[in-house]
C-alpha positions as CSV (number, residue, x, y, z in Angstrom):
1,X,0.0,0.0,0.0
2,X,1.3,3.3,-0.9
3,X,1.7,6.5,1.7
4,X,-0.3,8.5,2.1
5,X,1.1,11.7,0.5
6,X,1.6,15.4,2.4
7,X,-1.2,17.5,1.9
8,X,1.4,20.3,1.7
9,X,3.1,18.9,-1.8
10,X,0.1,18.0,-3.8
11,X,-0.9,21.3,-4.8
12,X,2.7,22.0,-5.7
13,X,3.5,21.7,-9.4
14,X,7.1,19.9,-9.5
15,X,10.1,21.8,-11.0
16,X,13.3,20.6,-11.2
17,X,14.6,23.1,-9.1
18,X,12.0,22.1,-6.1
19,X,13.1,18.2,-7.1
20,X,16.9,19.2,-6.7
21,X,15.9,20.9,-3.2
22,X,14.2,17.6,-2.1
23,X,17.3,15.5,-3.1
24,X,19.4,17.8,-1.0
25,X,17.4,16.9,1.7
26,X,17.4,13.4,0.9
27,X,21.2,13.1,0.9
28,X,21.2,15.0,4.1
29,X,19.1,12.3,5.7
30,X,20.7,9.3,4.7
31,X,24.1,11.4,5.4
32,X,22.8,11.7,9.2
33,X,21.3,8.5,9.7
34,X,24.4,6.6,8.4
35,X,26.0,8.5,11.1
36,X,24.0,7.9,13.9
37,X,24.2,3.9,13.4
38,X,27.5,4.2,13.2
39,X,27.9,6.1,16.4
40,X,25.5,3.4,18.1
41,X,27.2,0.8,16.6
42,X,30.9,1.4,17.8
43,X,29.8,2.1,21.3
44,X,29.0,-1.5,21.7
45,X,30.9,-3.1,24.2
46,X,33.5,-5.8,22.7
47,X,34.3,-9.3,24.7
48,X,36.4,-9.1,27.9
49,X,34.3,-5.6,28.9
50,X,32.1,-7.5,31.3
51,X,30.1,-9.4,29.1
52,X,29.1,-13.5,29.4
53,X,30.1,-15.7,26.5
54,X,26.6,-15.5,25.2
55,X,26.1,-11.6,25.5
56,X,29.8,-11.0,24.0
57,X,28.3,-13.3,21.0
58,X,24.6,-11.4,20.9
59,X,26.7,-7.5,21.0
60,X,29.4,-9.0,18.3
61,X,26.0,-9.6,16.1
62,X,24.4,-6.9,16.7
63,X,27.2,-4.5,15.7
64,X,27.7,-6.2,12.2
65,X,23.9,-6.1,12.0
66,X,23.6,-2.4,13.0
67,X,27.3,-1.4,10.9
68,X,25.4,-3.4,7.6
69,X,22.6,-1.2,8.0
70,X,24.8,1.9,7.9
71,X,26.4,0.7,4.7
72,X,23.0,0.3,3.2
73,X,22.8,3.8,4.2
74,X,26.0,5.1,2.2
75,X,24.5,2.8,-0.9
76,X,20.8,5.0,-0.5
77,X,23.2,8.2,-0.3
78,X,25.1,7.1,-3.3
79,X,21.5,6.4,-5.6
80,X,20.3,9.9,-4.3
81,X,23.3,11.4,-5.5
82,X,22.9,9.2,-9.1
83,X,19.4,10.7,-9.2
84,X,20.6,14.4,-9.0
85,X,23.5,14.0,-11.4
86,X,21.1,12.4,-14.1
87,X,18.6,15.1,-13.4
88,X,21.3,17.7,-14.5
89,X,22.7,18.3,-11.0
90,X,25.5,18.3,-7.7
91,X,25.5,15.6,-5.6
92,X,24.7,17.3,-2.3
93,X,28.1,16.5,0.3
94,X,26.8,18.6,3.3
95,X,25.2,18.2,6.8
96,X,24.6,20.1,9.8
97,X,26.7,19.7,13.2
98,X,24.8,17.2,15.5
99,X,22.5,17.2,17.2
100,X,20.6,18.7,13.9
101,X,19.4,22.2,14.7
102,X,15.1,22.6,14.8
103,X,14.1,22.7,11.2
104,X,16.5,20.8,9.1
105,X,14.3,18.0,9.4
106,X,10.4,17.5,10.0
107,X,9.5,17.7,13.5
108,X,9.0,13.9,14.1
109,X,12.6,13.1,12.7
110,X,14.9,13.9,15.2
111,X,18.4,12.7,14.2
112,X,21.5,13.1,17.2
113,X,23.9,10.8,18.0
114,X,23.5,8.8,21.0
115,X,24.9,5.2,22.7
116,X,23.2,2.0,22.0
117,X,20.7,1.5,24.6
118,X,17.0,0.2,24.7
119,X,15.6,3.9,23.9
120,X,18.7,4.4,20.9
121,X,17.5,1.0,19.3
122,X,14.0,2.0,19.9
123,X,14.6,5.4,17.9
124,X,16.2,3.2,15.2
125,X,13.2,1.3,14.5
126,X,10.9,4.5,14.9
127,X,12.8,6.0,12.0
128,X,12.9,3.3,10.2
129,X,9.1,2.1,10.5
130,X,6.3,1.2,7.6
131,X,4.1,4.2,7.4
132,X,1.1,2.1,9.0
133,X,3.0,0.9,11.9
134,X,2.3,2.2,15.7
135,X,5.8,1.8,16.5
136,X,6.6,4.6,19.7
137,X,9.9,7.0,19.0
138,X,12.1,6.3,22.2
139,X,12.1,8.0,25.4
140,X,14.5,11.0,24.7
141,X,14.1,11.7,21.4
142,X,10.4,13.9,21.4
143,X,11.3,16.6,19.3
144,X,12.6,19.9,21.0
145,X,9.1,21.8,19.7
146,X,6.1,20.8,17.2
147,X,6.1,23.1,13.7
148,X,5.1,22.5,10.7
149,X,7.6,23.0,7.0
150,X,5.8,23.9,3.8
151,X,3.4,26.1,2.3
152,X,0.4,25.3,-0.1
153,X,1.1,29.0,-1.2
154,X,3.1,28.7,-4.8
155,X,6.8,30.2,-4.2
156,X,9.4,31.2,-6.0
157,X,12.1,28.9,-4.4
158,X,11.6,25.6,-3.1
159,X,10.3,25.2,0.7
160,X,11.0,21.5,2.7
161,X,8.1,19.5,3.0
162,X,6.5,17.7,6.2
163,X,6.2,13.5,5.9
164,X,5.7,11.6,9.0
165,X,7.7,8.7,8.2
166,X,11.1,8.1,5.5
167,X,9.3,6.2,3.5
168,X,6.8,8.6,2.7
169,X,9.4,10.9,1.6
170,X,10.7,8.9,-1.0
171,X,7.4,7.7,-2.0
172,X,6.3,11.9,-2.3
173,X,10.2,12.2,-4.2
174,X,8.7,9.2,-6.6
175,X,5.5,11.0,-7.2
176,X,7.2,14.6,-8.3
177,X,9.4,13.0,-10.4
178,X,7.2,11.1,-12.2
179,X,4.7,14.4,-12.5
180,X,7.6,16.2,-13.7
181,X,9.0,13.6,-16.6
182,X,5.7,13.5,-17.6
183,X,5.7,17.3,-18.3
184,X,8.8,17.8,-19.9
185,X,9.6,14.5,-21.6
186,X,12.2,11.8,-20.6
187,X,15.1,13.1,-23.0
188,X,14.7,17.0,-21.2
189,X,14.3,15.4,-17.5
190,X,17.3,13.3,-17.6
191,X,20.2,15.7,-19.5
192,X,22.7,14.4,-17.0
193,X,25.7,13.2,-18.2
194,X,25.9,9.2,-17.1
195,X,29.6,8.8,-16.8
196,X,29.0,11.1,-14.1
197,X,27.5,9.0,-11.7
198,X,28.5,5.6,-9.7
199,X,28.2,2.0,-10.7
200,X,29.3,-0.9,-9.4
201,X,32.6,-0.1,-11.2
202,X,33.5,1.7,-9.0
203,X,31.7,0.8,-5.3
204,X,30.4,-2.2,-4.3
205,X,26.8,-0.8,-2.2
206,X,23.5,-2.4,-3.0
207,X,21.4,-0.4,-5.4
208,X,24.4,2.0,-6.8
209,X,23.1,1.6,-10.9
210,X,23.1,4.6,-13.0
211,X,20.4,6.1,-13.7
212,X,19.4,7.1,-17.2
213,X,15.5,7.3,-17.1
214,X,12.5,7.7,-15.1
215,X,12.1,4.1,-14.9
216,X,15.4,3.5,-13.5
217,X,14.9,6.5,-11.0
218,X,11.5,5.2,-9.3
219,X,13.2,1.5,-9.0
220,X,16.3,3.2,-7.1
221,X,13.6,5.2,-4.7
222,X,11.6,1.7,-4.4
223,X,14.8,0.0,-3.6
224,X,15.6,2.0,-0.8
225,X,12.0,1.9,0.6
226,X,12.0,-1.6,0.2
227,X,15.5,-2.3,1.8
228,X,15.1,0.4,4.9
229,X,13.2,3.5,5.7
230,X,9.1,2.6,4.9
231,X,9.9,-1.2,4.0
232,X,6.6,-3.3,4.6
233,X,6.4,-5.3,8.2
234,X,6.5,-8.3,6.3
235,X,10.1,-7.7,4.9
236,X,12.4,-9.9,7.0
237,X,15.8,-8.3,6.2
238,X,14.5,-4.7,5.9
239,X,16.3,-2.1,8.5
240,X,13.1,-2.4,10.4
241,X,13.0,-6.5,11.0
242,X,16.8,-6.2,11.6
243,X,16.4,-3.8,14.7
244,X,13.3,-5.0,15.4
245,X,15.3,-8.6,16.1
246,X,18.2,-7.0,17.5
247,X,15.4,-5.9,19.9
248,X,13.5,-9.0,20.6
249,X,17.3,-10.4,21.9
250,X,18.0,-7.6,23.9
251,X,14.9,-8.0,25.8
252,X,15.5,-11.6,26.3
253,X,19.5,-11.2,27.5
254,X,18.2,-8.6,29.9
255,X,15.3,-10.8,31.6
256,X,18.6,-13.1,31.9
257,X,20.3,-10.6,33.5
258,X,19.0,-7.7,34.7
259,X,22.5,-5.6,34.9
260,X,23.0,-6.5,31.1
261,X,24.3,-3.4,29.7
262,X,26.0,-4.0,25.9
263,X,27.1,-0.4,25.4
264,X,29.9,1.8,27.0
265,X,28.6,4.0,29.3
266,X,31.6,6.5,29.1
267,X,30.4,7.1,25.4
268,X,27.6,9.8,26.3
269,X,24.8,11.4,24.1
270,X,26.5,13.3,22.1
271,X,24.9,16.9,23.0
272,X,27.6,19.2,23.6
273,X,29.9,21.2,21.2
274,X,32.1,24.4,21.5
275,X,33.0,24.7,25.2
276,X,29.7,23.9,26.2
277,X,30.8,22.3,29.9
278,X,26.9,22.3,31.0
279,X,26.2,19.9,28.4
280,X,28.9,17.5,28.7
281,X,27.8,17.8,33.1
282,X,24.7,16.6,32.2
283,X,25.0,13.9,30.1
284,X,27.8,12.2,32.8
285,X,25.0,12.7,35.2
286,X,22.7,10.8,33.3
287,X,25.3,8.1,32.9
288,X,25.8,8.1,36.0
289,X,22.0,7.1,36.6
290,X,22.5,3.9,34.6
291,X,25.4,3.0,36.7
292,X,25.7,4.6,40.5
293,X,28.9,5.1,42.1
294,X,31.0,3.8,38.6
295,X,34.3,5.2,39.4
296,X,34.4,5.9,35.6
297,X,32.1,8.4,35.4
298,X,32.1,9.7,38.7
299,X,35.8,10.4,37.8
300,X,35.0,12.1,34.9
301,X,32.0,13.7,36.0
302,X,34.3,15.6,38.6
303,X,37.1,16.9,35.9
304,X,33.7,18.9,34.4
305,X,32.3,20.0,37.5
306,X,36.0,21.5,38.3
307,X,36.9,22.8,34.4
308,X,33.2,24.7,35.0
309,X,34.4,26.1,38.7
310,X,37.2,27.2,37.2
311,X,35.9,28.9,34.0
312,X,33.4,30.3,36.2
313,X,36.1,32.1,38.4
314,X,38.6,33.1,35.8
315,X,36.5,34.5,33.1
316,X,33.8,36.4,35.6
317,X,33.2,39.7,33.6
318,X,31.6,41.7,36.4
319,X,31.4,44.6,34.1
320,X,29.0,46.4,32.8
321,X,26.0,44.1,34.5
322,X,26.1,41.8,31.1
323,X,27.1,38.6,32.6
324,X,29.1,37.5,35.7
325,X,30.0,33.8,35.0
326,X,30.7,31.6,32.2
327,X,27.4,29.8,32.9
328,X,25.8,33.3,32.6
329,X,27.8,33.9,29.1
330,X,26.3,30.9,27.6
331,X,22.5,31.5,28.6
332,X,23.0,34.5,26.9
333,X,24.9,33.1,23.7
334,X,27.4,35.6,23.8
335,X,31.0,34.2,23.6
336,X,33.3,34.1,26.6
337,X,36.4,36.1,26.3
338,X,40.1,34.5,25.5
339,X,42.4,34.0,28.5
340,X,45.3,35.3,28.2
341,X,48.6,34.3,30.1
């Protein structure tokens, strides 16, 4: 059955132009999400980190599982980028920093890089879900606010679109193109040059084929629905059934044993950037609710909680009433000054 599409693109006469902007953002996606299994993935504990035979075997499985996944990922980025260049385009290279900043994304995709844990692989499988599924996103992930991208108001560049799942994306992507080959002919859509693009000559990812037509281009969209983000519940080695199994095991190894934990705890959400010592304080504190008195954590926990003492004592600027403390500095976003010796 095919998603449902947004209400915000059907009015929307397809360009190429708004078709380029769309493939931006689908290069972005598959760009962050490969990222984010990868992240998962090599915080996974290895054998001889306090794991049983048995457990050591499940995380060893689960990280090939969950690394295989990411290279599917980097095979979807590589069609998406086959698709632009046959269109007449750039392959799109960038991303944002992560977490992604509010926007970049719908509001139901939130895209950060965290620590494999029960709420992490429950995220995984919300992203990657069948649009009729009832799957819940995992605890930590609601969005930061609810807002809406789009406008059924014709403009004169493109605006992002809202889909509640990844699959409806591509299946919305599938639908413009289509629209707009159909408008301007075949041999006027596709002026791409083909020895542009990647084959199997030169990578070995699933579903990297040129692409020469419109037939070629929906297959490459339905190929990565298929394989990951939208696939069907009944696919068994879609994204989806592979974390949903990944899953099912962890539950089991946990009733085993309740202290089962497969992942590094040093390797914290990843929520802090630039100097930001508040951020990097509180996600050692929440580490530190997963595992009490680990001398780890606790050890590392107290190197922040000193840095931020410290930058809170040398770079006071009691002038002026803007801001007295580092702490202050940052509420304010303004940048705190450079010590000098």
């Amino acid at each position: 059955m095919a998603a449902q599409p947004s209400p915000s693109t059907e009015a929307i006469q397809p360009t190429r132009e708004r078709l380029f902007y769309s493939l931006c953002e689908a290069a972005e996606l598959e760009h962050t999400l490969m990222c984010t299994y990868l992240y998962a993935a090599f915080s996974l504990k290895c054998e001889g980190e306090g794991l049983s035979p048995a457990e050591a075997d499940a995380v060893s499985r689960w990280r090939r599982s969950i690394l295989n996944v990411a290279i599917d990922e980097m095979g979807h980025l590589a069609a998406v980028w086959n698709i632009t260049s046959a269109l007449g385009g750039v392959p799109y290279f960038g991303r944002d920093n992560f977490p992604l900043n509010v926007g970049r994304m719908p509001a139901g995709i939130v895209v950060k890089l965290a620590p494999f844990n029960p709420d992490t692989l429950q995220h995984f499988i919300y992203l990657e879900r069948p649009h009729d599924s009832d799957e819940p996103e995992g605890n930590g992930f609601a969005p930061e606010r609810i807002y809406s991208r789009g406008s059924m108001m014709p403009l004169l560049t493109p605006m992002p679109i809202d889909y509640e799942t990844v699959g409806t994306f591509y299946d919305t992507l599938g639908r413009n193109l289509r629209c707009f080959t159909e408008t301007i002919g075949e041999k006027a859509a596709f002026c791409g040059e083909p020895g542009l693009q990647l084959s199997p000559a030169e990578v070995d990812l699933n579903g990297v084929d040129r692409v020469i037509c419109s037939k070629t281009a929906l297959a490459a969209f339905d190929a990565i629905i298929v394989q990951g983000e939208g696939a069907p519940k009944h696919a068994t080695d879609s994204h989806f059934a592979r974390f949903c199994a990944i899953r099912q095991e962890f539950l089991k190894l946990r009733e085993a044993n309740p202290a089962f934990t497969p992942a590094s705890l040093l390797l914290g959400e990843l929520v802090y950037r630039d100097g930001d010592l508040d951020g990097a304080i509180s996600t050692y504190e929440r580490a530190l609710k997963f595992a009490p008195g680990n001398p780890d954590i606790t050890a590392r926990l107290a190197t922040w909680r000193t840095e931020a003492d410290v930058q809170s004592k040398f770079m006071a600027r009691p002038t002026n009433g803007a801001w007295t403390s580092f702490r202050d500095a940052r509420a304010a976003n303004w940048p705190p000054p450079t010590i000098r010796s």
